[in-house]
N, CA, C and O of each residue as an XYZ file, in Angstrom:
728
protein
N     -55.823     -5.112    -18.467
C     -55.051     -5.963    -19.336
C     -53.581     -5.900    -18.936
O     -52.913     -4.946    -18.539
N     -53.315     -6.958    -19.111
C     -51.622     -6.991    -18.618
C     -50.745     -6.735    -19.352
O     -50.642     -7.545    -20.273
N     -49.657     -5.503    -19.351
C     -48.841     -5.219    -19.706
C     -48.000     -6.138    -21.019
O     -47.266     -7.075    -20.704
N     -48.170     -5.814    -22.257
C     -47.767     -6.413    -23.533
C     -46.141     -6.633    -23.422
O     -45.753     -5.863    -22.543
N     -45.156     -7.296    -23.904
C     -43.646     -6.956    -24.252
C     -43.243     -7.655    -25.059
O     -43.769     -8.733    -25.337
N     -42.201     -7.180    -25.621
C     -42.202     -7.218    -26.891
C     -40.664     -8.308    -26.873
O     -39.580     -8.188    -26.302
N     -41.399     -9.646    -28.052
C     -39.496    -10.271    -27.863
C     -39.230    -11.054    -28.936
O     -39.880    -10.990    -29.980
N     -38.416    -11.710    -28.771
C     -38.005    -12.316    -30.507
C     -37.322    -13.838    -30.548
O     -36.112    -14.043    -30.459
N     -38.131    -14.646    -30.670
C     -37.746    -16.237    -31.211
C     -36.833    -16.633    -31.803
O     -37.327    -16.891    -32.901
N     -35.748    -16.885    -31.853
C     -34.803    -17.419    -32.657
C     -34.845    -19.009    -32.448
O     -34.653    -19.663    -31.423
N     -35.233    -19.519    -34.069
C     -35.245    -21.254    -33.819
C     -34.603    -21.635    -34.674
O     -34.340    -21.212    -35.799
N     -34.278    -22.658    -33.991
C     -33.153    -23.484    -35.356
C     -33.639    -24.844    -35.534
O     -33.964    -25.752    -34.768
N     -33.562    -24.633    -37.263
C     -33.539    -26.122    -37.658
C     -34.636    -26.309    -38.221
O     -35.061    -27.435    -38.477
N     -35.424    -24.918    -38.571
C     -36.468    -25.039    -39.616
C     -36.129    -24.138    -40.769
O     -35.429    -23.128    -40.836
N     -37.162    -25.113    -42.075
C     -36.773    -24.662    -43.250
C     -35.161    -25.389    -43.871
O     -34.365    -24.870    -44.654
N     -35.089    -26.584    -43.267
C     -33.654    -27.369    -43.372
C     -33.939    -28.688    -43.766
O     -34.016    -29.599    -42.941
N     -34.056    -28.806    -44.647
C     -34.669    -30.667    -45.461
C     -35.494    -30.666    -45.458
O     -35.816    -29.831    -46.304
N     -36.591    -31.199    -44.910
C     -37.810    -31.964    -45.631
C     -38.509    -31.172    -44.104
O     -39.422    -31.856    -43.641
N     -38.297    -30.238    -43.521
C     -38.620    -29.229    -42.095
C     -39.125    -28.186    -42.531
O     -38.892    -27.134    -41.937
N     -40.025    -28.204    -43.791
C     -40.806    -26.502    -44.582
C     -41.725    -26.353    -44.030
O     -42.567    -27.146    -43.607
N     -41.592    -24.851    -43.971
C     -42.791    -24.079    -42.955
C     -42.455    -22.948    -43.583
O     -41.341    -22.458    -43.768
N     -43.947    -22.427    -44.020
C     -44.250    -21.338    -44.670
C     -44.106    -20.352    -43.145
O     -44.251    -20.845    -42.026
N     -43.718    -18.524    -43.474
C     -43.757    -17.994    -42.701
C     -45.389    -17.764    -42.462
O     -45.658    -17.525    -41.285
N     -46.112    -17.782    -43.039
C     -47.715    -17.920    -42.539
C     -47.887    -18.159    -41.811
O     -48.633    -17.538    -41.054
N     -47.095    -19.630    -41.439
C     -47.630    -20.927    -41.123
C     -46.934    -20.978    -39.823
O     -47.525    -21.546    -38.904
N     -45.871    -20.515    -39.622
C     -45.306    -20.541    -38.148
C     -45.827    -18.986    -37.524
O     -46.230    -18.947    -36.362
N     -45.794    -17.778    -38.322
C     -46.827    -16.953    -37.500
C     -48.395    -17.491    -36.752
O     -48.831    -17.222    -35.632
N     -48.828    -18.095    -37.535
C     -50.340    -18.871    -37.115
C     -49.559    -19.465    -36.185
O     -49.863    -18.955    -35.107
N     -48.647    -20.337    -36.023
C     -48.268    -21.167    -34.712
C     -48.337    -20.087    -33.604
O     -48.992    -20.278    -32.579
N     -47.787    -19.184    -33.788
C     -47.695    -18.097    -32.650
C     -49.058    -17.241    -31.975
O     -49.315    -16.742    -30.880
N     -49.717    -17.374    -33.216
C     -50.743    -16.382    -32.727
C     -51.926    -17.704    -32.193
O     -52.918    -17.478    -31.499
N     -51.632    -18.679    -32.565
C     -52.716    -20.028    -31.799
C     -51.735    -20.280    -29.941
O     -51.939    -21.242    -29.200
N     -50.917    -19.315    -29.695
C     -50.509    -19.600    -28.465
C     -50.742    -18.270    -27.634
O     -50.317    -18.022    -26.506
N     -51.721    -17.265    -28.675
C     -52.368    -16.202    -28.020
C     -51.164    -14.636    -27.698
O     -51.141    -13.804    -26.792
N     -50.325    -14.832    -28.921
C     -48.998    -13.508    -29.477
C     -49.675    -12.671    -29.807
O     -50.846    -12.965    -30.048
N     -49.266    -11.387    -29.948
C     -49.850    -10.629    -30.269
C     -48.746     -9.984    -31.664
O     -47.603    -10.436    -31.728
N     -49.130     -9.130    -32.507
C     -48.207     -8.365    -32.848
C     -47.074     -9.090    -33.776
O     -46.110     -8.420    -34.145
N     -47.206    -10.592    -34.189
C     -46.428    -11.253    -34.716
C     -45.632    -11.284    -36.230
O     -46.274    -11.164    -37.273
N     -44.539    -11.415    -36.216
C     -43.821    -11.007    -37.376
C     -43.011    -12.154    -37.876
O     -43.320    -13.115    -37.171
N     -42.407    -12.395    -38.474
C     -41.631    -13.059    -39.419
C     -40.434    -12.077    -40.001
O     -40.527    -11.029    -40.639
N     -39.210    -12.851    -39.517
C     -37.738    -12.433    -40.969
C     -37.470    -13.241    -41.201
O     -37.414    -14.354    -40.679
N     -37.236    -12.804    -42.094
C     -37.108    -14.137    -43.618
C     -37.099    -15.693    -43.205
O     -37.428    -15.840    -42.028
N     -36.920    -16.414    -43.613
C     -37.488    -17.856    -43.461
C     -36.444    -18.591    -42.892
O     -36.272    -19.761    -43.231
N     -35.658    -17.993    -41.987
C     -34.954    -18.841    -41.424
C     -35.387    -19.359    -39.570
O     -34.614    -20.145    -39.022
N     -36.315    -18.967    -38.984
C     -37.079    -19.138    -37.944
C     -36.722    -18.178    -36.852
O     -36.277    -18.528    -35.760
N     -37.050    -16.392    -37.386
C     -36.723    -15.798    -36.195
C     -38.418    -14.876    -36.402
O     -38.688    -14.407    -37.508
N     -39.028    -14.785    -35.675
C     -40.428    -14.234    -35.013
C     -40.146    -13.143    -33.662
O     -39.665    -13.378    -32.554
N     -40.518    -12.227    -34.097
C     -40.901    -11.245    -33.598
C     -42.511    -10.896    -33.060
O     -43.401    -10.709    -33.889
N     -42.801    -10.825    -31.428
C     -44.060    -10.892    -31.023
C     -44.372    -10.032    -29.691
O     -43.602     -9.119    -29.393
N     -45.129    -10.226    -29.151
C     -45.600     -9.675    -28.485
C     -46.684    -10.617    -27.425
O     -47.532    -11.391    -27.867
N     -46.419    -10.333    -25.830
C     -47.235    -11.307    -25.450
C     -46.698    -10.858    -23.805
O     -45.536    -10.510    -23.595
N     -47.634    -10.925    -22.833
C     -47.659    -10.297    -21.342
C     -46.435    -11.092    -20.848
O     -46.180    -12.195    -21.331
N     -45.653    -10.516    -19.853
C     -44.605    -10.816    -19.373
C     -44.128    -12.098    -18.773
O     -44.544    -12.551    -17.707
N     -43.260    -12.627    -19.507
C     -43.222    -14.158    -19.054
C     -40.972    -13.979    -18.880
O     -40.275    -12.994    -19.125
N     -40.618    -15.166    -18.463
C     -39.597    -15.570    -18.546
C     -39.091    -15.896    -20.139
O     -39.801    -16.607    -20.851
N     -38.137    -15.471    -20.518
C     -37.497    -16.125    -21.357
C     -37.656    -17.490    -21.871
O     -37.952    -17.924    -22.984
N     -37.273    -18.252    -20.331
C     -37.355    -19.853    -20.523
C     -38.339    -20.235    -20.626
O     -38.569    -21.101    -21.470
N     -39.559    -19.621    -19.604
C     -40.734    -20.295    -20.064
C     -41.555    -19.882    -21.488
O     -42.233    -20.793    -21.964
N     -41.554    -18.533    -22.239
C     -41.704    -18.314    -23.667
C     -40.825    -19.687    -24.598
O     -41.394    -20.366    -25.454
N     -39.868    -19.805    -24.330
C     -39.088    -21.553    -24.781
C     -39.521    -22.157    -25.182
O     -39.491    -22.488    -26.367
N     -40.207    -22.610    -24.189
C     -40.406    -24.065    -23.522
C     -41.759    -23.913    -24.295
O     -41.889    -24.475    -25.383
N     -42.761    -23.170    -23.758
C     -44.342    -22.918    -24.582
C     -44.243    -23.085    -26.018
O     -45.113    -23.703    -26.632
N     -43.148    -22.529    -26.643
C     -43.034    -22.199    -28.248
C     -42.803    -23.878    -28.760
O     -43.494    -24.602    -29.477
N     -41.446    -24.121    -28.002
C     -40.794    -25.141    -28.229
C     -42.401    -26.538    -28.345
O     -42.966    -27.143    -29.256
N     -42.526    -26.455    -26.882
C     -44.067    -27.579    -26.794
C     -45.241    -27.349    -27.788
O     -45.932    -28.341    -28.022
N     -45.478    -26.498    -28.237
C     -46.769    -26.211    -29.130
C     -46.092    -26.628    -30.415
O     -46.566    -27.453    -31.196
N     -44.917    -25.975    -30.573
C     -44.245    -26.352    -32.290
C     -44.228    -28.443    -32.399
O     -44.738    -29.081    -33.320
N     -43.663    -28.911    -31.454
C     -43.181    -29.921    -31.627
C     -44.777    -30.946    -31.459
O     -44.820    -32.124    -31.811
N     -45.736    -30.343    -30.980
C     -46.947    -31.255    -30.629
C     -47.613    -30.785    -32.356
O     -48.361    -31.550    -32.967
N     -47.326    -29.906    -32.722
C     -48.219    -29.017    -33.567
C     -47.284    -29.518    -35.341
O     -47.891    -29.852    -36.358
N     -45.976    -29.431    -35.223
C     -45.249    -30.107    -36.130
C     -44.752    -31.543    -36.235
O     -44.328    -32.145    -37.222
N     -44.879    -31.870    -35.206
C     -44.130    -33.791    -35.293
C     -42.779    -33.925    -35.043
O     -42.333    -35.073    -35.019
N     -41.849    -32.768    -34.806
C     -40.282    -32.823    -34.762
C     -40.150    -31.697    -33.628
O     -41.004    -30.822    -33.485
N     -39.029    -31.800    -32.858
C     -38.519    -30.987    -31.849
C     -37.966    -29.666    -32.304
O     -36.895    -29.885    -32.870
N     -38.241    -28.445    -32.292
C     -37.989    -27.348    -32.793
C     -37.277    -26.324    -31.668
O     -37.864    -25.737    -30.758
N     -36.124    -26.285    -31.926
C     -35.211    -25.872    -30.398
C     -35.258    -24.301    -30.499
O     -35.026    -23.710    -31.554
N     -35.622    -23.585    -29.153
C     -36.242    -22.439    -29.538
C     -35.717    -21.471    -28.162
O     -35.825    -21.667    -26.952
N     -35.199    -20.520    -28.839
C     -34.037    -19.244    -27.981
C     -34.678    -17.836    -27.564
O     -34.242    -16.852    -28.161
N     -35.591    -17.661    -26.674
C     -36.142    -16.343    -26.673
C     -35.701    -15.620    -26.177
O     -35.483    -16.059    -25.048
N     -35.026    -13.684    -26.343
C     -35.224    -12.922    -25.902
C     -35.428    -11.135    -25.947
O     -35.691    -10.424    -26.916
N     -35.265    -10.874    -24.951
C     -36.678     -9.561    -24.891
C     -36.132     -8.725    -25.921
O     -35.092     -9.026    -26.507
N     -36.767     -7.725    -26.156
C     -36.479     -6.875    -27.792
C     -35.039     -5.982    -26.909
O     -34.050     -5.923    -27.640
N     -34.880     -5.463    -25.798
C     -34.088     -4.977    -25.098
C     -32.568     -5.741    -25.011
O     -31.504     -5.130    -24.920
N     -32.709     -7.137    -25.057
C     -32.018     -8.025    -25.064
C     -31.087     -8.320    -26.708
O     -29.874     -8.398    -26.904
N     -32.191     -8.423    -27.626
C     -31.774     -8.195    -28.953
C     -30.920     -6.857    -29.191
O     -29.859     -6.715    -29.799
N     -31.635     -6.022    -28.590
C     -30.957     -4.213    -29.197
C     -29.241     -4.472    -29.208
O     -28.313     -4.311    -30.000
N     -29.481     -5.073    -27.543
C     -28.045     -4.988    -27.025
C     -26.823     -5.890    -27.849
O     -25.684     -5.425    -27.843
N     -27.058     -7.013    -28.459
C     -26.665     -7.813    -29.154
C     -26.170     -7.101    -30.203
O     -24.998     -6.885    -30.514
N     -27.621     -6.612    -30.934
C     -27.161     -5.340    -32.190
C     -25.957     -4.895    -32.289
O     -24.984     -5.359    -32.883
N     -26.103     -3.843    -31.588
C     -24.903     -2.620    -31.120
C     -23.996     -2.771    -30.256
O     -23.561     -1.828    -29.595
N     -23.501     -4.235    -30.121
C     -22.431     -4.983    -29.170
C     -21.335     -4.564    -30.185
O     -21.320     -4.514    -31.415
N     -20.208     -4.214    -28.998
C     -18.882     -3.564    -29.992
C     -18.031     -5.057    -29.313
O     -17.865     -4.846    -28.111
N     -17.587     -6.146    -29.624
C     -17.413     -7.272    -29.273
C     -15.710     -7.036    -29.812
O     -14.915     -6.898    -28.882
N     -15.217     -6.993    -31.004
C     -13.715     -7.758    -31.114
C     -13.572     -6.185    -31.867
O     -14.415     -5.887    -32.713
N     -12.563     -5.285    -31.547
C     -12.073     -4.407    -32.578
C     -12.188     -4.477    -33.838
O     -12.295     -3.418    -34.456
N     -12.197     -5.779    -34.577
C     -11.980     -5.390    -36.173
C     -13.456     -5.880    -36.689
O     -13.874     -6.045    -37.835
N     -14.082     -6.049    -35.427
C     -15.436     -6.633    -36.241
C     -16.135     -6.279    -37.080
O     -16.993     -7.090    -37.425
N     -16.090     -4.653    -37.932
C     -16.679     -3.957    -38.522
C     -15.595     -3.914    -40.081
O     -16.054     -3.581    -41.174
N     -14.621     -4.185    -39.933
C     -13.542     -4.474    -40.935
C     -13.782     -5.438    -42.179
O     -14.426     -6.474    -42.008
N     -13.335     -5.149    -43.272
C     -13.537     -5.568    -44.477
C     -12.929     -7.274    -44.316
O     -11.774     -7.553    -43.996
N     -13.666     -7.949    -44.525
C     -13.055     -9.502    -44.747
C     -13.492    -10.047    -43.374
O     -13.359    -11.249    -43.144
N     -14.006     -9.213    -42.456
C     -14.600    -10.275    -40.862
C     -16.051    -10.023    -41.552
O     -16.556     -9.206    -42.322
N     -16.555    -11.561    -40.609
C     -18.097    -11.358    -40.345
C     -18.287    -11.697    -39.036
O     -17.470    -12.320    -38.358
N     -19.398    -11.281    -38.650
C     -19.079    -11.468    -36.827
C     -20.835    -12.252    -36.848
O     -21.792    -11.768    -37.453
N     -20.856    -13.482    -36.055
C     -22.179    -14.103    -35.981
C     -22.672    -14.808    -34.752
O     -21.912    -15.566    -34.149
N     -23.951    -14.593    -34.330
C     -23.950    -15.271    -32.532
C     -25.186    -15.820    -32.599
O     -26.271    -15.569    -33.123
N     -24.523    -16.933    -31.670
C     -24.880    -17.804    -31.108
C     -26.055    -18.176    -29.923
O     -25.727    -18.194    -28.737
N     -27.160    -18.409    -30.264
C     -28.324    -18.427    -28.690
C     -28.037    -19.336    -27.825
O     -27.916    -20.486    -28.249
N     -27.886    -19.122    -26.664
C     -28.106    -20.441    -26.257
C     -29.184    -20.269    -24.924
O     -29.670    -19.274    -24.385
N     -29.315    -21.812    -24.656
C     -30.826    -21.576    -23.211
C     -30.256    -20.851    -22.121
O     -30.954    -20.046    -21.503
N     -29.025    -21.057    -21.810
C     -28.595    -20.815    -20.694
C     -27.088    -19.882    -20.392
O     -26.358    -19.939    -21.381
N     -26.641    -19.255    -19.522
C     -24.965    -19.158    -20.367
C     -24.101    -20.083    -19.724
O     -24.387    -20.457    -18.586
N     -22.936    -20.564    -20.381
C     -21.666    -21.276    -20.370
C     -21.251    -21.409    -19.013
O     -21.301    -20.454    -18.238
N     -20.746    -22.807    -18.603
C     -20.025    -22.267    -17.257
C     -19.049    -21.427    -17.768
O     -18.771    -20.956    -18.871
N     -18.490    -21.367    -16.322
C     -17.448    -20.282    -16.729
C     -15.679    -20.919    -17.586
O     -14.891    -20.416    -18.387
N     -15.772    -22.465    -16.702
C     -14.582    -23.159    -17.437
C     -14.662    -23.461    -19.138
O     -13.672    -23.332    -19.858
N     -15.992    -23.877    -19.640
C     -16.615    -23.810    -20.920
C     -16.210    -22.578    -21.585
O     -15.613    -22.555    -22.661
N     -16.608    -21.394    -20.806
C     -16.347    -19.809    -21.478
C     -14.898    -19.522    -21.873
O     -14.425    -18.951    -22.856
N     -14.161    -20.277    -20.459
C     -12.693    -19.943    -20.734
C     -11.554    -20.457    -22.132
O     -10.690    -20.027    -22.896
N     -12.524    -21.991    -21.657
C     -12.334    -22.958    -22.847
C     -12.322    -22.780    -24.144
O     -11.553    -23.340    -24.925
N     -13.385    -21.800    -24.487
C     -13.901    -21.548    -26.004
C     -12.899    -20.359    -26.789
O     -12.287    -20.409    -27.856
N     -13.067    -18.944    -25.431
C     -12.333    -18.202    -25.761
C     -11.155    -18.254    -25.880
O     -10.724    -17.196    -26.338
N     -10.260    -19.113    -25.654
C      -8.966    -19.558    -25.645
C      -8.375    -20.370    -27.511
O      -7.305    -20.425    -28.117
N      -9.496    -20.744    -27.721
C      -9.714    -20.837    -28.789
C      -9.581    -19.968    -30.053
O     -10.622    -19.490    -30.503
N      -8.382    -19.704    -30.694
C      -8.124    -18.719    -32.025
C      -7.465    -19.071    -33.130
O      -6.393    -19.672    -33.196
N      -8.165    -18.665    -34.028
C      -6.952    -19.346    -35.164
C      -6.988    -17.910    -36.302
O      -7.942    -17.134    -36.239
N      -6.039    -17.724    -37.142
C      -6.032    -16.546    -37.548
C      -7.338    -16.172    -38.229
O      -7.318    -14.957    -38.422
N      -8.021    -16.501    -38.497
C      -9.367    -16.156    -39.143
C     -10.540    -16.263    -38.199
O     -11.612    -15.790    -38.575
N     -10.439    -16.933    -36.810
C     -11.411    -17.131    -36.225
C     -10.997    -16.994    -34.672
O     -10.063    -17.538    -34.083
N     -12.291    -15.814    -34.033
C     -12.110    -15.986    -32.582
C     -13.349    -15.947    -31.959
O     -14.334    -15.714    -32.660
N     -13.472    -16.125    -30.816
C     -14.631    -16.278    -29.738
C     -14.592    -15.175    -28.833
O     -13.493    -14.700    -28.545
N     -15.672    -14.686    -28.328
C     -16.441    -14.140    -27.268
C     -17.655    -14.416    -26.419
O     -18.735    -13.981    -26.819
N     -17.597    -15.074    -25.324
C     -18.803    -14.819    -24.660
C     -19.361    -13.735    -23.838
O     -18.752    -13.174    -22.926
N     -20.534    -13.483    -24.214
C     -21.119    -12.416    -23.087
C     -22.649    -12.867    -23.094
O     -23.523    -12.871    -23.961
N     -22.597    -13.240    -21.771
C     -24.239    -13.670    -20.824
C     -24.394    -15.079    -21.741
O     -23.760    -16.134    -21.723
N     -25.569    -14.591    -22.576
C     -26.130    -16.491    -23.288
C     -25.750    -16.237    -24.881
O     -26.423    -16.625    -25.836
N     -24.848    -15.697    -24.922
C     -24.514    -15.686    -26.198
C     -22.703    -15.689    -26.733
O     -21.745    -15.011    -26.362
N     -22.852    -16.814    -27.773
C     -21.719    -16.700    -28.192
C     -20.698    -15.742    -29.275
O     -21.262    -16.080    -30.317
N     -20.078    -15.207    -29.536
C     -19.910    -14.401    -30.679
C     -18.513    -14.877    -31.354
O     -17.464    -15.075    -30.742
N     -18.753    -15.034    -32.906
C     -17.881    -15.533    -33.030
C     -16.941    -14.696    -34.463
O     -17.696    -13.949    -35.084
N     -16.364    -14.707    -34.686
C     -15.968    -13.590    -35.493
C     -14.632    -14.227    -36.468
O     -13.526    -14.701    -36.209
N     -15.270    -13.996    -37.482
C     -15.111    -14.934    -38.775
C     -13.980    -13.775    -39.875
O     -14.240    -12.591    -40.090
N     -13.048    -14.345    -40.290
C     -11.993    -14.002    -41.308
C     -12.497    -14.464    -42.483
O     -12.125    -15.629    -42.629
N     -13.294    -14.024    -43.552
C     -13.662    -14.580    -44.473
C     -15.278    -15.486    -44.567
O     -16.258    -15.119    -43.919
N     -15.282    -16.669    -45.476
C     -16.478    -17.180    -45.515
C     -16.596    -18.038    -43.963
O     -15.609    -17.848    -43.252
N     -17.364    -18.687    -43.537
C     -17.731    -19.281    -42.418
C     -18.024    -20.626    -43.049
O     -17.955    -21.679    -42.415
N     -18.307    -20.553    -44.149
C     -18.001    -21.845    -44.727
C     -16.665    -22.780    -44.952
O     -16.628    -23.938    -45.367
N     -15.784    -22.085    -44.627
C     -14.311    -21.997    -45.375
C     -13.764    -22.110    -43.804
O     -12.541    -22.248    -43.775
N     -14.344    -22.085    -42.598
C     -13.675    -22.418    -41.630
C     -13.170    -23.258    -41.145
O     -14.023    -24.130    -40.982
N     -12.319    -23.548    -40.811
C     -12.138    -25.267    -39.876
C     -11.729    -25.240    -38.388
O     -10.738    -25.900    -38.077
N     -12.226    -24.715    -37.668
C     -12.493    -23.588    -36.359
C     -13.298    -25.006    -35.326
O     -13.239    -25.351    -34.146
N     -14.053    -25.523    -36.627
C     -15.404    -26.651    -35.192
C     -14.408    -27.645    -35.499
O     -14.093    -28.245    -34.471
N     -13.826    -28.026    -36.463
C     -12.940    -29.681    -36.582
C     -12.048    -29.666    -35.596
O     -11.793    -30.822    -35.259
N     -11.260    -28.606    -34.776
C     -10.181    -28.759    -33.998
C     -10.764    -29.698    -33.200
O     -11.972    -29.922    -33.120
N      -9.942    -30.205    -32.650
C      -9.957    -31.523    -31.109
C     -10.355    -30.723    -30.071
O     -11.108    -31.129    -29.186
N      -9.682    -29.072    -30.138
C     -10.154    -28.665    -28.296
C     -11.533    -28.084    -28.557
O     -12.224    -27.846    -27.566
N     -12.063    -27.801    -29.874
C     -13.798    -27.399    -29.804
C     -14.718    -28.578    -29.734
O     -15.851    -28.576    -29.253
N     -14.122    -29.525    -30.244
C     -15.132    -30.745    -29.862
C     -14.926    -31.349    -28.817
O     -15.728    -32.264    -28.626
N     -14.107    -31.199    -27.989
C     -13.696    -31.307    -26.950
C     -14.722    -30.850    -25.969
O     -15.124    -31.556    -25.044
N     -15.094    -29.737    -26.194
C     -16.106    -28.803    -25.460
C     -17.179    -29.173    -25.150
O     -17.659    -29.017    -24.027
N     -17.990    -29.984    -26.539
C     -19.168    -30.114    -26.056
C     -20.237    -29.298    -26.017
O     -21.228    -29.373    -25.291
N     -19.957    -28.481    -26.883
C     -21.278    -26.876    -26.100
C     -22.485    -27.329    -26.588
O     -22.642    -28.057    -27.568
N     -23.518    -26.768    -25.704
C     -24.834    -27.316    -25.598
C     -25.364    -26.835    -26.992
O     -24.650    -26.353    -27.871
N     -26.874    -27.055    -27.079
C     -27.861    -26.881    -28.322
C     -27.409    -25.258    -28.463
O     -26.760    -24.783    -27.531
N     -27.709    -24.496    -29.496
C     -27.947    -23.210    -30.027
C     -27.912    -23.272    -31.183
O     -27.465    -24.236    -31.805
N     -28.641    -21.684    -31.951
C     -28.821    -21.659    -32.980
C     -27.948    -20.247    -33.234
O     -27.647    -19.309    -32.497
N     -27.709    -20.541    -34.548
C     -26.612    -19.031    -35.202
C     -27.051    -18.204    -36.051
O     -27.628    -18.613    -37.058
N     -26.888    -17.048    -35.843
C     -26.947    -15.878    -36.877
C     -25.738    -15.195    -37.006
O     -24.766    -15.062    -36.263
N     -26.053    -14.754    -38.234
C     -24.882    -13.654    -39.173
C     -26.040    -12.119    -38.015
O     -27.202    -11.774    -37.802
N     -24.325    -11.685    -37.580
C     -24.643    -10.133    -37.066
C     -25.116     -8.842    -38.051
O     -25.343     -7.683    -37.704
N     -25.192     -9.496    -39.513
C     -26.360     -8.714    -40.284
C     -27.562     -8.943    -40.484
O     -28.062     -8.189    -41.319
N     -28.402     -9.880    -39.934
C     -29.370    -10.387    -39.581
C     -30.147    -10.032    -38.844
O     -31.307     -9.672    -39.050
N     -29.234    -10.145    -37.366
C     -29.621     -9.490    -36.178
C     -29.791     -7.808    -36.256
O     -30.733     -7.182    -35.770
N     -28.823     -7.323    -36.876
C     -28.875     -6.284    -36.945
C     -30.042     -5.272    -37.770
O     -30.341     -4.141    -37.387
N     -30.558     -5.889    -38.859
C     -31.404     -5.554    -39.444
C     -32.722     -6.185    -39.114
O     -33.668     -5.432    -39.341
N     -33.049     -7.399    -38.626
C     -33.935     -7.190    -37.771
C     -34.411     -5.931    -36.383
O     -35.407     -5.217    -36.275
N     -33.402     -6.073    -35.645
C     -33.488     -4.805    -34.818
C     -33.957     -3.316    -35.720
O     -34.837     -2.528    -35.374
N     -33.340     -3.251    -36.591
C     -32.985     -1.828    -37.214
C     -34.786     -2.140    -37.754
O     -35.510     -1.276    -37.261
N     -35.669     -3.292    -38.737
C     -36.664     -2.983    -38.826
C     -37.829     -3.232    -38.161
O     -38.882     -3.003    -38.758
N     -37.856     -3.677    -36.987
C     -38.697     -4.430    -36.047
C     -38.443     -3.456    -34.358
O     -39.476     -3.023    -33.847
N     -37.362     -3.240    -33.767
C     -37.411     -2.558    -32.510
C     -36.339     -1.748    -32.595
O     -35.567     -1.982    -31.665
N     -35.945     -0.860    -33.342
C     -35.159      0.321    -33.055
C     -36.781      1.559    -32.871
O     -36.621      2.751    -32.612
């Protein structure tokens, strides 16, 4: 039998309007694509599984094609390895990120940033809000609510253009890790 490994789905854009999916119901998606070991946190579309060694992109692309043939809508879908997550976890990213009044939250994406994109973003600060990239992920680190930002309205972030991804709060991530692969 071929070697099991262990990795974690982050999708966006389910459980958002009239897009309900019981966590049952997207575990069964997983385990009808032959997962092993499959989990669910909380209902915002991150799965935790298990399944013989594949690429990142192609775990994607499989998830992505079965969801969207299997649901009727395109379900944009970020995989990686539980090793990959840890590191995210316990990323020491901006000095005050652990400080009372920041929240720090990242970003999946398929691929990482060019590098002029990377430069682009990080250049980007406003007193409540700054950027980091490292590899396929964005980090972004929040002064207060994230609701309360106006960080995406500037001209030079839409300017940018940055491709599809989906976001989490770094307490999310973190407690996934902490109950699923620490």
């Amino acid at each position: 039998m071929a070697k099991r490994s262990q990795y974690v789905a982050f999708m966006r854009g389910l459980n958002l309007g009239r897009r309900r999916l019981s966590m049952d119901q997207l575990r069964g998606h997983f385990e009808e694509l032959g997962y092993d070991e499959v989990e669910t946190y909380i209902a915002s579309g991150n799965v935790i599984f298990q399944t013989a060694k594949k690429s990142d992109a192609k775990l994607a692309s499989e998830i992505a094609d079965h969801l969207q043939h299997s649901l009727g809508y395109e379900v944009d879908t970020f995989v990686r390895t539980a090793a990959e997550v840890r590191e995210i976890a316990v990323a020491e990213i901006f000095p005050q990120q652990n400080d009372d009044g920041w929240n720090m939250h990242v970003s999946f994406l398929a691929k990482p940033l060019p590098p002029k994109t990377t430069k682009a973003l990080e250049a980007i600060e406003t007193d409540e809000d700054l950027f980091r990239v490292v590899g396929r992920e964005i980090f972004w680190l929040r002064y207060g609510k994230m609701s309360d930002s106006e960080v995406w309205n500037l001209p030079e972030m839409k300017a940018l253009r940055l491709p599809t991804s989906t976001m989490r709060n770094m307490n999310t991530v973190r407690k996934l890790h902490a109950k699923y692969l620490a």
